[in-house]
C-alpha positions as CSV (number, residue, x, y, z in Angstrom):
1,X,78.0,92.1,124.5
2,X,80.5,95.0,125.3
3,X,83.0,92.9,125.3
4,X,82.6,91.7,121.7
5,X,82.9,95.5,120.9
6,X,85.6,96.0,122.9
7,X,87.5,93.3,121.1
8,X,86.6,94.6,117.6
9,X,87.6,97.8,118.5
10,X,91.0,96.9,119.6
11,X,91.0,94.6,116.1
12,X,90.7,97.6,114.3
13,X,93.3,99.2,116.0
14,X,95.7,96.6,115.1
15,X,94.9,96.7,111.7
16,X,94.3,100.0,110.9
17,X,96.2,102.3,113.8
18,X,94.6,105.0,115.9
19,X,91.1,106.6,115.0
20,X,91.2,110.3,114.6
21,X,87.5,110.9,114.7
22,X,84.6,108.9,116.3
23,X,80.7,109.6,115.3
24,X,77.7,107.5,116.8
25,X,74.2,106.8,115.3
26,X,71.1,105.5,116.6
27,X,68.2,104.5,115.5
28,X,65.0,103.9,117.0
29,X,64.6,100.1,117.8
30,X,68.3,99.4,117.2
31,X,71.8,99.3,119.3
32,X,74.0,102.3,118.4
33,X,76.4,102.2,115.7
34,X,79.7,104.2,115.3
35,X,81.6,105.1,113.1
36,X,85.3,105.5,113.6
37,X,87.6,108.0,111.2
38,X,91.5,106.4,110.6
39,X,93.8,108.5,108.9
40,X,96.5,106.5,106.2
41,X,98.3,108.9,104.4
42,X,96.7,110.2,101.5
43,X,93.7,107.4,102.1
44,X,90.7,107.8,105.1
45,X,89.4,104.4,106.7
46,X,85.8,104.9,107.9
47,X,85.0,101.6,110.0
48,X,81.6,100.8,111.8
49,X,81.5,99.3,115.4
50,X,78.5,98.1,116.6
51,X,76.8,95.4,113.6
52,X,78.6,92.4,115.1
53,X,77.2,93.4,118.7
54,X,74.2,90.5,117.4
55,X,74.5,87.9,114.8
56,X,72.7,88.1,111.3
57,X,69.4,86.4,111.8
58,X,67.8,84.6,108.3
59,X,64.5,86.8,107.8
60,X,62.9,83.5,107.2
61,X,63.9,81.8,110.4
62,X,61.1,81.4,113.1
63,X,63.5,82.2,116.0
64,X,66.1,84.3,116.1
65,X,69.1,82.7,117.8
66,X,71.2,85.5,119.6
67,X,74.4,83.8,120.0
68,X,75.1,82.0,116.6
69,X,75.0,83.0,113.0
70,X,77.3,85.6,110.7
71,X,78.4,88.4,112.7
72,X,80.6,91.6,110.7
73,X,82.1,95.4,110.4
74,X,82.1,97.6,107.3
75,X,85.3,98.9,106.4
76,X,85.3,102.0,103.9
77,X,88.3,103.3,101.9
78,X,88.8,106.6,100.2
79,X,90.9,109.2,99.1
80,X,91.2,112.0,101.4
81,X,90.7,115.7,100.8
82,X,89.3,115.3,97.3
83,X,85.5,115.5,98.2
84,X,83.2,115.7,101.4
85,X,83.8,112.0,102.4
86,X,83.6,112.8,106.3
87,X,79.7,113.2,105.1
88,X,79.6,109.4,104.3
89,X,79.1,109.0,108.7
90,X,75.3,108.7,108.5
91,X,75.0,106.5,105.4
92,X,77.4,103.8,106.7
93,X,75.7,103.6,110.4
94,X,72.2,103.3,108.2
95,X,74.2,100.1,106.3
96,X,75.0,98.6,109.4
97,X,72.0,98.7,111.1
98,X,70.4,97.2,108.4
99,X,70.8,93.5,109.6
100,X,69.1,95.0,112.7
101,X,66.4,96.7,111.0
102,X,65.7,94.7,107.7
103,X,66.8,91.2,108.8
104,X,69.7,91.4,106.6
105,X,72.5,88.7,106.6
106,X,75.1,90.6,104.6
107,X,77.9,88.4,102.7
108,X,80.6,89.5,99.9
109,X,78.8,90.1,96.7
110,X,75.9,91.9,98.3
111,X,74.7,95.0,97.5
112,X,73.5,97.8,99.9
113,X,71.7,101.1,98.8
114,X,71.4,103.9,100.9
115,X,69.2,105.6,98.3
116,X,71.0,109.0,98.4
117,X,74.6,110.4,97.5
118,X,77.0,108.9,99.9
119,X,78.5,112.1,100.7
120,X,77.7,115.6,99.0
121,X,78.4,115.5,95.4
122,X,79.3,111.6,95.3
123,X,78.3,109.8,92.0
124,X,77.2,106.7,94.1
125,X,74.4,105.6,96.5
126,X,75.1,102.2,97.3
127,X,78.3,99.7,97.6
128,X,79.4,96.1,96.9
129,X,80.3,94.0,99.4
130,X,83.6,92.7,98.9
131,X,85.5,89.9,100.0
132,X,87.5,90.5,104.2
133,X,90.6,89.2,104.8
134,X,92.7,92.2,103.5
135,X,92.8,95.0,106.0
136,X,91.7,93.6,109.3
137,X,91.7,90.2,109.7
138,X,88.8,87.8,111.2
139,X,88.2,88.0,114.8
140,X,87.3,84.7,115.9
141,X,84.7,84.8,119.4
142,X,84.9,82.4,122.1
143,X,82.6,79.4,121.0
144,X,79.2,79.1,119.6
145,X,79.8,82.7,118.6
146,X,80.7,83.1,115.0
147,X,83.9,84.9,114.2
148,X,83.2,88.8,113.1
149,X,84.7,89.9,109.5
150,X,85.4,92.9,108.6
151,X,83.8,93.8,105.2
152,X,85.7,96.1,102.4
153,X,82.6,98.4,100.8
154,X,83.3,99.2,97.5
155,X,81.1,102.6,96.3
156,X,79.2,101.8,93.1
157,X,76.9,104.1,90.5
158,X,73.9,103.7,90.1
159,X,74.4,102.4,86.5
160,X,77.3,100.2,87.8
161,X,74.8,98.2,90.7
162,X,72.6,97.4,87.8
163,X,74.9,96.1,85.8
164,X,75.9,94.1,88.5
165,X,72.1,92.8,88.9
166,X,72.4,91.5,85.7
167,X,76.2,90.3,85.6
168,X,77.0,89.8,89.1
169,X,79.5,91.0,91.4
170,X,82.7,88.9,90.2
171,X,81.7,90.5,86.6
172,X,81.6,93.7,88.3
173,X,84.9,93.6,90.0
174,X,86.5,92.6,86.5
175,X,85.4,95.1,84.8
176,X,86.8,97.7,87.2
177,X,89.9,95.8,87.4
178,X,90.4,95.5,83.5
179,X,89.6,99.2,83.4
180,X,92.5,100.2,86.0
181,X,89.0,101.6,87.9
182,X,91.2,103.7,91.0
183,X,87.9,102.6,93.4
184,X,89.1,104.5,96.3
185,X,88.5,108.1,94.3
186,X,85.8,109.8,95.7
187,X,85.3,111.6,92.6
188,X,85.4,108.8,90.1
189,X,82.6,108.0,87.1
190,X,80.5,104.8,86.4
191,X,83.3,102.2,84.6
192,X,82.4,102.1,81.1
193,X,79.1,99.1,81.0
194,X,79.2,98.7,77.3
C-alpha cells in the first residue's frame, strides 16, 4: 500500500510542483493522513495523501473488498495571505478519513461538513465536491485496483450547502458562476440564494 502513496505523491508533484509544508493526522482506528502545503503564486494548494491508501467501501455491502472500489485525494485551493488558511490542516485530514471512519464513498456533488469554521474566521464549514480532471489528473493503478482521482473541494456557507440540499450541486455551481463567485477567496460571503 506504500506504493500506491508513493505514486500519488509523485502525481501531485507533477501536477502541482514541490510542497512547501507537510502536516500528518491520525486518528484512532484509521491510517494516517497528510496534508501537503504547494505554494502557486498568489494561490495555496492544500492536498491530502493517504484516502486512496484503501478503496471506498458501500456502507451497505456485507464485505468489504480491499482491493476494488473508488479510491481519491482532496485537493483544496485558496488565496494566500488573506486569512488563516494554513488552519484548514486538521479539517481536511478529518474529510479524508471519513471514508475510513463513516463508510463514506465520496463522488463529485457530495457534500462534506466538518461542523466548525474551516480555518479561524472562515464563513464556511463544509465543501462541495467538485468534478477532477483539472489540476492533477487520474492516476490509473495496476489492475483490479481502481484509478485514484484527485477531488477539487469547493468551501461552501452554511446557507449555501442548504440551498444546495434543496437545488443540488449543478444548481449550486451556477449560481456561483452566474454571480462571478471568486471561490478561491478565503474571505468571501454566502452567493446571494434568493
Amino acid at each position: 500500500m506504500a506504493d500506491v502513496l508513493a505514486l500519488v505523491e509523485a502525481r501531485l508533484r507533477g501536477g502541482l510542483g514541490e510542497p512547501d509544508a507537510r502536516a500528518a493526522v491520525t486518528f484512532l482506528g484509521t491510517d494516517r493522513i497528510e496534508v501537503l502545503r504547494f505554494p502557486d503564486g498568489d494561490v495555496v494548494r492544500y492536498a491530502t495523501l493517504g484516502m486512496s491508501v484503501h478503496p471506498m467501501t458501500d456502507p451497505t455491502a456485507v464485505l468489504a473488498d480491499p482491493v476494488r472500489g473508488p479510491r481519491a485525494e482532496f485537493v483544496l485551493s485558496v488565496r494566500g495571505g488573506l486569512a488563516e488558511t494554513d488552519k484548514v490542516l486538521r479539517p481536511l485530514a478529518v474529510l479524508a478519513a471519513a471514508p475510513q471512519v463513516e463508510g463514506l464513498v465520496v463522488a463529485p456533488g457530495a457534500s462534506l461538513d466538518v461542523g466548525e469554521p474551516l480555518w479561524p474566521g472562515a464563513a464556511f464549514t463544509s465543501v462541495l465536491v467538485a468534478e477532477p480532471g483539472g489540476l492533477v489528473e487520474d492516476l490509473d493503478l495496476d489492475e483490479p485496483m481502481d484509478p485514484v482521482r484527485f477531488l477539487p473541494l469547493l468551501p461552501m456557507t452554511p446557507n449555501e450547502a442548504a440551498w444546495k440540499r434543496v437545488h443540488g450541486a449543478q444548481a449550486l455551481q451556477e449560481r456561483w458562476l452566474n454571480s462571478g463567485t471568486d471561490l478561491r477567496d478565503p474571505l468571501r460571503r454566502s452567493v446571494p440564494l434568493d
